[in-house]
C-alpha positions in Angstrom: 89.1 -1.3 56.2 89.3 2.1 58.2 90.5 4.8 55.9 93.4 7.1 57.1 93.6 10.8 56.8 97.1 12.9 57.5 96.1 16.6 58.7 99.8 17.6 59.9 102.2 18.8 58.0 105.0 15.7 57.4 108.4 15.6 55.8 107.1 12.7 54.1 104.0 12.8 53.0 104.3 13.8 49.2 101.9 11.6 47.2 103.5 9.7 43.8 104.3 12.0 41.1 102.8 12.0 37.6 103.6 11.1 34.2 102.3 14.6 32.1 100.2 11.6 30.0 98.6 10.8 33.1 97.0 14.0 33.9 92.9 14.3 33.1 93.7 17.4 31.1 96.0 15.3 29.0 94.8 11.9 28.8 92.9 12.4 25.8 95.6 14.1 23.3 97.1 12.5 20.9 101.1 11.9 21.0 101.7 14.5 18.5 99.3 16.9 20.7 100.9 15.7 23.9 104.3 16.1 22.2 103.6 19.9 21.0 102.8 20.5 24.7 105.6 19.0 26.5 107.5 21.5 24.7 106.1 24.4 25.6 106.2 23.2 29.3 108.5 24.8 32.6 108.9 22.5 35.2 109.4 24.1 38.3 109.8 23.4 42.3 108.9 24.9 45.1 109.6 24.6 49.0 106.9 23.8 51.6 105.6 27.4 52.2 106.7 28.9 48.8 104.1 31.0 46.6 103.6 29.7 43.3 101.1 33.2 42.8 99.7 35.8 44.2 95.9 36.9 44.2 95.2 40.1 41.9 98.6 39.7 40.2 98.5 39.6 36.2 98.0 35.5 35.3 101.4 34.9 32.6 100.8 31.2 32.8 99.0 28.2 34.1 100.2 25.0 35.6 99.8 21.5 36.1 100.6 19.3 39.2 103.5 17.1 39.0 104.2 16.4 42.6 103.2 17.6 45.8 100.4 19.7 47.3 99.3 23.0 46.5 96.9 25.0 48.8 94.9 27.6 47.1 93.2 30.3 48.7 92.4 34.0 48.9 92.6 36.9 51.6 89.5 39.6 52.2 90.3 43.1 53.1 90.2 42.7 56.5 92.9 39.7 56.8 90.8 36.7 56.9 92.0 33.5 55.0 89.8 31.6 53.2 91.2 28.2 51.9 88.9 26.9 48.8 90.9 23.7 48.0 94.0 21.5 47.8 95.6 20.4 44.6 97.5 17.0 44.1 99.2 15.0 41.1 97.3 15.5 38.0 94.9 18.6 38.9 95.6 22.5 37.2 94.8 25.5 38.5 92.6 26.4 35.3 93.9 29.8 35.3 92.9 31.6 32.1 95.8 33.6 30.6 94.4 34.1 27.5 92.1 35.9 28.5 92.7 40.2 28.3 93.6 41.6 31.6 93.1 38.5 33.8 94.2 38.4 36.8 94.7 35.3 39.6 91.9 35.3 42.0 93.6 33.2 44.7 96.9 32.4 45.7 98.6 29.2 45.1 101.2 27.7 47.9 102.8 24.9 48.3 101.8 22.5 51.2 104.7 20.8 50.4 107.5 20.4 48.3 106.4 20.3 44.8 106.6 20.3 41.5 104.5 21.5 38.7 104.7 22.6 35.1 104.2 26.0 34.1 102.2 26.7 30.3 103.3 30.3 29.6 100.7 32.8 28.4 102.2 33.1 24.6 102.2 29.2 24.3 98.6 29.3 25.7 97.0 31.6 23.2 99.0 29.9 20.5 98.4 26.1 21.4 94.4 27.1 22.3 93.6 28.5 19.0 95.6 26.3 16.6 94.3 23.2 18.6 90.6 22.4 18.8 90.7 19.2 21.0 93.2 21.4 23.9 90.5 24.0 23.4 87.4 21.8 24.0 89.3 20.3 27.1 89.8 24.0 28.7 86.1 24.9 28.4 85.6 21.0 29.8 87.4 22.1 33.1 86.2 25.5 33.3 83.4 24.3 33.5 83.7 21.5 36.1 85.6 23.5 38.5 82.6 26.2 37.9 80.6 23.5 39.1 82.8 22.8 42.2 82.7 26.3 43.4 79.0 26.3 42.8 79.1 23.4 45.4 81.6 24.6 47.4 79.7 28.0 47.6 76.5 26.6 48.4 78.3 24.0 51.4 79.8 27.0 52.9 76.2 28.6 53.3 75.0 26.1 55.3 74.7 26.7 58.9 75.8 23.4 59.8 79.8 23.3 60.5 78.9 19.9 61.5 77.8 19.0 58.0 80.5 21.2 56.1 83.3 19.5 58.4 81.6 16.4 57.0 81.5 17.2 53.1 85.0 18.7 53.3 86.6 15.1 55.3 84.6 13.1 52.5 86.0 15.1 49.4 90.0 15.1 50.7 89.1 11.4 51.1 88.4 11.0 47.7 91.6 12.2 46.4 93.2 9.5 47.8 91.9 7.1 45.3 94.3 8.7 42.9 96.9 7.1 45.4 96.1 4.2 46.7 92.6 3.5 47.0 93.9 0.0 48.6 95.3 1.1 51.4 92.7 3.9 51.5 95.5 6.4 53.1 95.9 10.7 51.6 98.5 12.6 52.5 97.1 16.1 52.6 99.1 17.6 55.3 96.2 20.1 56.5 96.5 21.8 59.8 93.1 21.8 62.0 93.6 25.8 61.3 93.2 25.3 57.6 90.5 23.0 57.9 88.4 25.1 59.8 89.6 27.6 57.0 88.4 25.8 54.3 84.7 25.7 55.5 84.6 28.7 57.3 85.0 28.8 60.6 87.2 28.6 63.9 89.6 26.0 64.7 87.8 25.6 67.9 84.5 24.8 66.3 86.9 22.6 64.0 88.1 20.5 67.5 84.6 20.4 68.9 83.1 18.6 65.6 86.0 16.3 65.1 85.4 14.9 68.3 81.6 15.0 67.7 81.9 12.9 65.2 84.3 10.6 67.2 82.1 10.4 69.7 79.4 8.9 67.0 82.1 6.7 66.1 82.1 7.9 62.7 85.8 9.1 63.0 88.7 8.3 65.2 91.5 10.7 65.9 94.8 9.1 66.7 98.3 11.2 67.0 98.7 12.8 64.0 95.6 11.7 62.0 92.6 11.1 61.3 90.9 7.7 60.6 87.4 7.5 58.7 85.6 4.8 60.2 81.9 5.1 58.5 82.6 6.8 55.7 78.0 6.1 54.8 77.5 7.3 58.5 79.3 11.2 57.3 77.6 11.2 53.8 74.0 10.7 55.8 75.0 13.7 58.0 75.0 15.5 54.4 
């Protein structure tokens, strides 16, 4: 089955919402650990375009995806945006507020309507120390996204936009088995702008691969999306 992929920006495309139980950061607590957290938890919305946080502001809290799509990235001195990733149902920003004097390193918007739940700073420090399991989880995700960066970092070197085009289709891909892994269809409503943002180039170079890669019919590009034909063929280009 040819798996779809949604790179505009649709009214409708807001993936299935999450039970707080049903986020990886929480699926291994117990109900009385769950239960101590829910209460320290602020849910909060957004509108398409809205800033959760800004980039070298002081971090008072971290937050959890409810709903929705969050784009994070960050801005050098001269102006130039870098997109690092996209957050869905289920994934945290892993922002440290515990920490002395940290600050955010990127800035969190929202792709689209959402919802997430705030964990204020004071709650964090006091649920981290008095809570070994929370604790062990933190340093648990730290240390994957680490990892991802690390990856991230090292596609992003590559002189290949070809091959970073590639590994960035195939990981926005796999968030959609959160979804619906049936139907294989995402809704990350991605403009080809922010692609070519999020591994590092123009938008032109963007155009030129996509239809590279259609031309190997290892992608086809219909109105409005994307549709992975051979998802093997784009891993061998890796």
């Amino acid at each position: 089955m040819a798996e779809t992929l949604l790179l505009t920006a649709l009214d409708n495309c807001d993936p299935m919402p999450v039970l707080l139980e049903e986020a990886p950061f929480f699926r291994e607590l117990s109900k009385e650990d769950l239960s101590s957290i829910k209460e320290c938890l602020a849910e909060k919305t957004f509108a398409k375009g809205e800033l959760l946080f800004v980039e070298g502001n002081a971090c008072e809290a971290t937050f959890f995806v409810k709903s929705g799509w969050i784009k994070m990235y960050r801005t050098s001195a001269s102006g130039t945006v870098q997109s690092l990733e996209v957050l869905g149902p289920g994934e945290t920003c892993t922002c440290n507020p515990g920490a002395r004097n940290w600050t955010c390193g990127l800035t969190g918007q929202a792709l689209t309507h959402c919802t997430v739940w705030f964990l204020a700073k004071e709650d964090y420090v006091r649920l981290i120390h008095t809570n070994s399991k929370l604790s062990h989880l933190l340093n648990r995700v730290f240390a994957e996204r680490l990892q991802q960066a690390s990856s991230s970092i090292a596609e992003l070197s590559s002189e290949d936009s070809k091959k970073r085009l590639a590994h960035l289709l195939l990981e926005l891909l796999a968030k959609s088995g959160r979804k619906d892994s049936a139907k294989g269809v995402i809704s990350i409503p991605l403009t080809r702008e922010e692609l070519a943002e999020m591994i590092g180039t123009s938008r032109e170079t963007v155009v030129r691969q996509l239809y590279e890669l259609k031309r190997q019919k290892l992608i086809d590009i219909q109105s409005r999306k994307i549709v992975i034909l051979d998802r093997q063929g784009l891993k061998k280009l890796l």
